[in-house]
C-alpha positions in Angstrom: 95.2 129.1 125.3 91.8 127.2 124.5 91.8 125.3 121.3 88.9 124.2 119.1 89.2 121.4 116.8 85.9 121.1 114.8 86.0 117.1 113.1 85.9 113.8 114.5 88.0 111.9 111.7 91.7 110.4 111.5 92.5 113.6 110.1 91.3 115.6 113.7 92.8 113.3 115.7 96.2 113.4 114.1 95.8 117.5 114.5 94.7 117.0 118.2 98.3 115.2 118.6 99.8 117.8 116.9 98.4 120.6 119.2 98.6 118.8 122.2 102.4 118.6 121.5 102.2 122.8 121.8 103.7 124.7 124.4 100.4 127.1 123.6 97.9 124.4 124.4 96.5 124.7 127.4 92.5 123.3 127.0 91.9 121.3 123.9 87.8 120.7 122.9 86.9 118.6 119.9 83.6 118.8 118.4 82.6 116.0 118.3 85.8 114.4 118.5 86.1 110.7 118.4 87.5 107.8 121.0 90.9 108.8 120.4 90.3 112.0 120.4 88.6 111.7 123.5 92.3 110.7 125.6 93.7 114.5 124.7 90.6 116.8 124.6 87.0 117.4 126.3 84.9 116.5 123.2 81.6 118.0 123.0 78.4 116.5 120.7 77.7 119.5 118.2 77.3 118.7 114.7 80.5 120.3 112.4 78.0 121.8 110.3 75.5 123.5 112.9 77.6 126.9 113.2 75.2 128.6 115.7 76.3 125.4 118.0 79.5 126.0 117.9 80.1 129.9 117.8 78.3 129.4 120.9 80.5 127.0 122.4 83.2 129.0 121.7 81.5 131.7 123.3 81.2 130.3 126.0 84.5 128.5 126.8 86.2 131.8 125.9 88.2 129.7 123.2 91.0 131.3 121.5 91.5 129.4 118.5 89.1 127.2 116.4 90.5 124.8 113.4 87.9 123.1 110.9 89.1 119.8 110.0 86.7 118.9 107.4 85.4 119.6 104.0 81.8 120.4 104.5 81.6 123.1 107.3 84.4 125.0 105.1 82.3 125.2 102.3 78.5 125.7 103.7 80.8 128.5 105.5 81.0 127.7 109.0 84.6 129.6 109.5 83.0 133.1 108.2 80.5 132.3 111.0 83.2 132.3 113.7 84.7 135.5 111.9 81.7 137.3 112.2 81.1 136.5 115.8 85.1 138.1 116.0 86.5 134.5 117.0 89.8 133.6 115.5 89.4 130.6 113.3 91.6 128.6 110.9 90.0 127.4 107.8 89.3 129.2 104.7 85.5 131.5 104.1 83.2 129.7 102.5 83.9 132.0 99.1 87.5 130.3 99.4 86.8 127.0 100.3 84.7 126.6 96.8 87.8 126.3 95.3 87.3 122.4 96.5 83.6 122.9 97.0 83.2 122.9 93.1 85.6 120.9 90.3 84.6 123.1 87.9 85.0 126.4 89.5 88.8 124.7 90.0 89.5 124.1 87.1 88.1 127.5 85.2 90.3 128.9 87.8 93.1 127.3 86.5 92.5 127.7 83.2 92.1 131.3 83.3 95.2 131.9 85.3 97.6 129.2 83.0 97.8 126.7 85.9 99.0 123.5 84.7 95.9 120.9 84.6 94.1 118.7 82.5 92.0 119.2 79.3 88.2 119.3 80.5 84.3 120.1 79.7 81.9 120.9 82.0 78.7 119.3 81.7 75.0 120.8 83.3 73.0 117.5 81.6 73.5 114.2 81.2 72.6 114.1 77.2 75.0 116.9 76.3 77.9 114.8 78.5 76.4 111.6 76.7 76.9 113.0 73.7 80.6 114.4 74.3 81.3 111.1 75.1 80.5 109.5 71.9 84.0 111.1 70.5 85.9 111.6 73.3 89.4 109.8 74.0 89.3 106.9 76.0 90.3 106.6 78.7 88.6 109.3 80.7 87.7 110.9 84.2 84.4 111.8 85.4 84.3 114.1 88.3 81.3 115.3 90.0 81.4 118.9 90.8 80.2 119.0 94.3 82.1 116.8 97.5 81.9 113.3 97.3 84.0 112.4 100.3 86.8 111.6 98.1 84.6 109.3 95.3 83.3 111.1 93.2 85.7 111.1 90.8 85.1 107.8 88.3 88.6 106.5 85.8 86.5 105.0 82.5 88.6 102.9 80.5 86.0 102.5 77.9 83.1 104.8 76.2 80.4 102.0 77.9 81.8 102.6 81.0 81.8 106.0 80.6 78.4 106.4 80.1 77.3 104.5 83.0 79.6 107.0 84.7 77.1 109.7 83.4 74.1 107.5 84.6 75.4 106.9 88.3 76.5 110.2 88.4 73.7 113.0 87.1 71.0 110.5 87.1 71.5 107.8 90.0 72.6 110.4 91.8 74.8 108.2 93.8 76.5 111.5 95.5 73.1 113.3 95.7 73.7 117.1 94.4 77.4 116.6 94.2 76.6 115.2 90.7 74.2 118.0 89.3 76.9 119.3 87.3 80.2 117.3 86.1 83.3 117.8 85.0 84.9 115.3 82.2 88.5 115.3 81.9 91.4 113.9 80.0 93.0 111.3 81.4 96.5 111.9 82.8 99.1 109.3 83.3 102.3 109.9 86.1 103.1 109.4 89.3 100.1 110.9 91.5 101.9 113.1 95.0 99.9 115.2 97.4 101.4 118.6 98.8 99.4 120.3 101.6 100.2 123.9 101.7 99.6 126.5 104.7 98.3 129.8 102.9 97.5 133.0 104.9 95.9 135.2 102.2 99.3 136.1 100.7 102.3 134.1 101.1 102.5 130.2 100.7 104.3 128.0 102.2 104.4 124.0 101.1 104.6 120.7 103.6 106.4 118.0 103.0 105.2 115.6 99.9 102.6 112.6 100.3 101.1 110.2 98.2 97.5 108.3 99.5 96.2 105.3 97.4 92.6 106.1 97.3 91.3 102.3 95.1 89.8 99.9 98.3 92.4 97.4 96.9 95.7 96.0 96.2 97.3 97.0 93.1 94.8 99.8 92.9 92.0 97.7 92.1 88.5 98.2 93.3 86.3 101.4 94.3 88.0 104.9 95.3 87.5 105.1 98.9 88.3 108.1 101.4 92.0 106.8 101.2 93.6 103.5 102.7 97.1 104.5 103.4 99.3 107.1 102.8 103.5 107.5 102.8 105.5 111.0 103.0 107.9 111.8 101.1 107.3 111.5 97.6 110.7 110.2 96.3 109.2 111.5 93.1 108.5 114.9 94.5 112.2 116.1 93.8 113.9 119.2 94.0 113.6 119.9 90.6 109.5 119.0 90.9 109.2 121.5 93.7 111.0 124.5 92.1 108.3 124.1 89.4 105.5 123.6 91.6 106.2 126.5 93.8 106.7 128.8 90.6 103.7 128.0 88.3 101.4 125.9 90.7 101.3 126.9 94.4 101.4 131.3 94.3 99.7 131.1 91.3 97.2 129.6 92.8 97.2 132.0 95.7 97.6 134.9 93.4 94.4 133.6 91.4 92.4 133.7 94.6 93.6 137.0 95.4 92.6 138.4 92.3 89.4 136.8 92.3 88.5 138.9 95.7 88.6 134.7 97.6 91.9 135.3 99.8 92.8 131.7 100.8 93.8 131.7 104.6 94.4 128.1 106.0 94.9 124.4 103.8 95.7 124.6 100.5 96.6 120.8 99.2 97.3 120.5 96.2 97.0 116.7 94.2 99.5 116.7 91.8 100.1 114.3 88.7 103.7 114.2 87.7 103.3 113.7 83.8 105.6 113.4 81.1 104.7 117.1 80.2 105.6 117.9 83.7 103.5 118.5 86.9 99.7 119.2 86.8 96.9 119.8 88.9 94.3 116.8 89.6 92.6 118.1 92.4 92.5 121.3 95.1 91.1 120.5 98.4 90.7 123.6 101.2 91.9 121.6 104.2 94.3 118.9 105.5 93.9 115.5 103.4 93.2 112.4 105.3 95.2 110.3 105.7 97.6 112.5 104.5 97.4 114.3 107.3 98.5 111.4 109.7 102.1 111.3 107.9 102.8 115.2 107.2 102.0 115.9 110.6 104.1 113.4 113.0 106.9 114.5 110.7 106.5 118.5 111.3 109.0 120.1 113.7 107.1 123.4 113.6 104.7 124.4 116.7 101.6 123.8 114.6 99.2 126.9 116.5 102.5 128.9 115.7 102.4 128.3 112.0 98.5 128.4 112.4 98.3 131.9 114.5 100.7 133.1 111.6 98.6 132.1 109.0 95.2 133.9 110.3 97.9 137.0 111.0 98.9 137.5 107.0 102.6 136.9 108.6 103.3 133.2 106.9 106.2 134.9 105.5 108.1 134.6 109.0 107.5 131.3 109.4 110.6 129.0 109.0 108.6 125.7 108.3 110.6 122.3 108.7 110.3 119.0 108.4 112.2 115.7 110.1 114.6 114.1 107.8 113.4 110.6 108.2 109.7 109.1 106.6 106.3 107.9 108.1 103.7 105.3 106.6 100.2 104.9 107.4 98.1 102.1 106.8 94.7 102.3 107.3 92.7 99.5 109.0 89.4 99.4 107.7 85.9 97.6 108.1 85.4 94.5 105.3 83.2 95.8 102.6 84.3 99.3 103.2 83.3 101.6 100.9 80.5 99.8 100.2 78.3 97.9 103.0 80.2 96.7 106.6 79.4 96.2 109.8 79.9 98.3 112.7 80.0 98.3 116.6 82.9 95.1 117.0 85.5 95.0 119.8 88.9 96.7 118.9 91.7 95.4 120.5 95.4 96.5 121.1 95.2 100.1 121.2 97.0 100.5 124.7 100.6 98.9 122.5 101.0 102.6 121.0 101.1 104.1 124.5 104.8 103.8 125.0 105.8 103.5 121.0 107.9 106.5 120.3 107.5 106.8 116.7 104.1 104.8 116.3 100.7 106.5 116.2 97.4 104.9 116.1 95.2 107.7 114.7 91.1 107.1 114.9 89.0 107.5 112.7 85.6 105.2 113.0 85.8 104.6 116.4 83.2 105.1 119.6 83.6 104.5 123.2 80.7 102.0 124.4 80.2 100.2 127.6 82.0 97.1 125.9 85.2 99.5 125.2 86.3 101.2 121.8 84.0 99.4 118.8 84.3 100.1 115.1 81.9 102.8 114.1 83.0 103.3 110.3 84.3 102.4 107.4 87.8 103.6 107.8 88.3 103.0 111.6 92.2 103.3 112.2 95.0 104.9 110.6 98.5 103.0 112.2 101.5 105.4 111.8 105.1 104.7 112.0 108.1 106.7 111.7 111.5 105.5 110.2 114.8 106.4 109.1 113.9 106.3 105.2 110.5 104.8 103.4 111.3 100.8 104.0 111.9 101.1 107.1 108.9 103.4 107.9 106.8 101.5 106.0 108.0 97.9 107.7 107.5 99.7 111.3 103.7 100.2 110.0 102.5 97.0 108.9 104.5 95.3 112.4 102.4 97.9 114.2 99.2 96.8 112.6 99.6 93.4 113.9 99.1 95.1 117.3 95.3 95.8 116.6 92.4 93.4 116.4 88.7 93.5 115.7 86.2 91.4 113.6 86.1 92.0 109.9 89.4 94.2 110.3 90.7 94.9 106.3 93.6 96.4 105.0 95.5 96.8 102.2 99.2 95.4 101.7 100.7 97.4 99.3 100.9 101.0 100.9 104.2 102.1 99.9 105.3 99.3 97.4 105.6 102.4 94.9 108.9 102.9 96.9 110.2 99.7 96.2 110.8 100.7 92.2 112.9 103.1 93.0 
């Protein structure tokens, strides 16, 4: 069969590996990919929000299956665009994918179906959040309602920083329109673990556990960023944790969007704080999380379009999803200054040492083919993946394996993973 991947990110290219591992795969596109990317499928330069483009294109390649990687063409609705046209797409309708499109929508969802979250206010003005603030418990979240690409969600530790919060988000605008509305919520303490979900309407089936580490720095410090590394699994995500989860969090969740006439049909993930009261929602998102994706993935034994092809079929319930019993640790290689201001278009080096790694994975993710070879084209240019036979070792076999790439201003941080070391 023809496959569609609709992205160009870390996140796409990890699925690309993933598909191009099926027995179903016969033609892989990418729109528009990226240079990795580019090594396992034709990629073609259509925007991943200009729908007409690409129902087209799948039109005329005859494809059989399209997946939508990111955020943005789920929720201006791109997928409902390849339903109408009668193409097979994964990724959830646009009246679905709001359920990461907007924090508040989330989070009255979850409050009017008992899902465990966090106390919160919703705010359409910046004086009426100003004044909340003034006798609110410190510390405190700010969220802006719309996507942010993963920052627009601000920890104050103090009511001054809080309100400057409010200022760079509803009247800075630093997100644009994301920020017209915000959420303020309590602030939760625990361990933080990600849990990516494949939904087909009904049923609900969890992945394996991850945790990212989303602050640009070590020891969490500095800005939220799209993510600079990622392990899988949780040793916190136990047994015991999951049981829970899958009882009062994850077909809830599924039941909620049922019942709300938004049948969820492709990535559920789920950001989960593990408090002292037990788990709660942060965060849904409606598609893979990246750089989650990058360790979940390499570690699935399931024939992804299978699982996928089920999903879209309401028959998730005959899937028998599984997982390696081993680990996997990425580390993401970034540009200096990243998320702030870097410099692009520099030389990277080493990429041909994965080629005969079993077990390694160099995913891309701001990357471009030039005349000079692959450059940097991003903030986040590289997510290195290794496997191993628990979390040390997985996480050792990454950060040897980032030694094997070079480029100017390359940045990372050192501590993915050092979470593992406490237990």
């Amino acid at each position: 069969m023809k496959v569609l991947i609709v992205g160009g990110g870390g996140r796409e290219h990890a699925i690309a590996v993933k598909c191009s591992e099926s027995k179903n795969v016969d033609k892989l596109y990418a729109a528009p990919g990226n240079a990795g990317i580019a090594k396992l499928a034709e990629c073609v330069d259509i925007s991943v929000m200009d729908a007409d483009k690409l129902v087209a294109f799948a039109k005329e390649k005859e494809i059989d299956l399209t997946i939508i990687g990111p955020d943005d063409p789920l929720v201006a609705g791109v997928a409902d665009a390849f339903k109408n046209a009668g193409l097979r797409v994964f990724g959830p309708a646009k009246n679905a994918a709001i359920i990461e499109g907007s924090k508040a929508f989330s989070k009255d969802l979850m409050k009017k179906y008992n899902i465990p979250s966090a106390a919160y206010e919703v705010f359409n003005n910046a004086d009426d959040a100003l004044s909340y603030l003034e006798t609110a418990k410190m510390p405190i979240v700010l969220k802006a309602d719309g996507l942010a690409l993963g920052k627009g969600v601000l920890i104050c530790n103090n009511l001054e920083e809080a309100k400057a919060g409010v200022k760079t988000l509803m009247l800075d605008k630093q997100f644009g329109s994301a920020g017209d509305k915000i959420v303020i919520e309590e602030f939760m303490t625990g361990r933080e673990v990600s849990v990516l979900c494949f939904c087909d309407g009904t049923h609900i089936k969890p992945m394996t556990s991850a945790q990212d580490h989303k602050r640009a720095k070590d020891g969490d410090k500095g800005l939220n960023t799209g993510g600079m590394g990622t392990f899988s699994p949780s040793p916190f995500y136990t047994d015991d944790v999951d049981k829970f989860c899958k009882e009062k969090i994850y077909q809830p969740t599924m039941d909620a969007m049922k019942a709300e006439g938004r049948d969820f049909t492709g990535i559920l993930f789920c950001g989960l704080m593990l408090t002292e009261d037990g788990p709660k929602v942060l965060e849904y998102n409606a598609r893979f999380g990246d750089p989650e994706a990058q360790v979940v993935l390499p570690r699935m034994k399931n024939d992804i379009i299978e699982v996928m092809e089920a999903c879209i079929d309401g028959k998730l319930d005959e899937v028998d999803l599984q997982f390696e019993d081993n680990a996997a640790v990425c580390v993401i290689l970034a540009s200096d200054g990243y998320p702030e201001h870097y410099e692009k278009g520099f030389v990277i080096s080493g990429l041909e040492t994965f080629d005969d790694k079993d077990g390694y994975y160099v995913f891309h993710a701001g990357t471009k083919l030039t005349d000079k070879g692959i450059v940097t084209n991003g903030g986040r240019v590289l997510g290195v993946t290794a496997k191993g036979e628990d979390l040390h070792k997985a996480r050792a076999n990454a950060y040897e394996a980032t030694k094997w790439i070079d480029f100017e201003n390359k940045y990372m941080r050192n501590d993915i993973g050092k979470a593992i070391d406490e237990q």
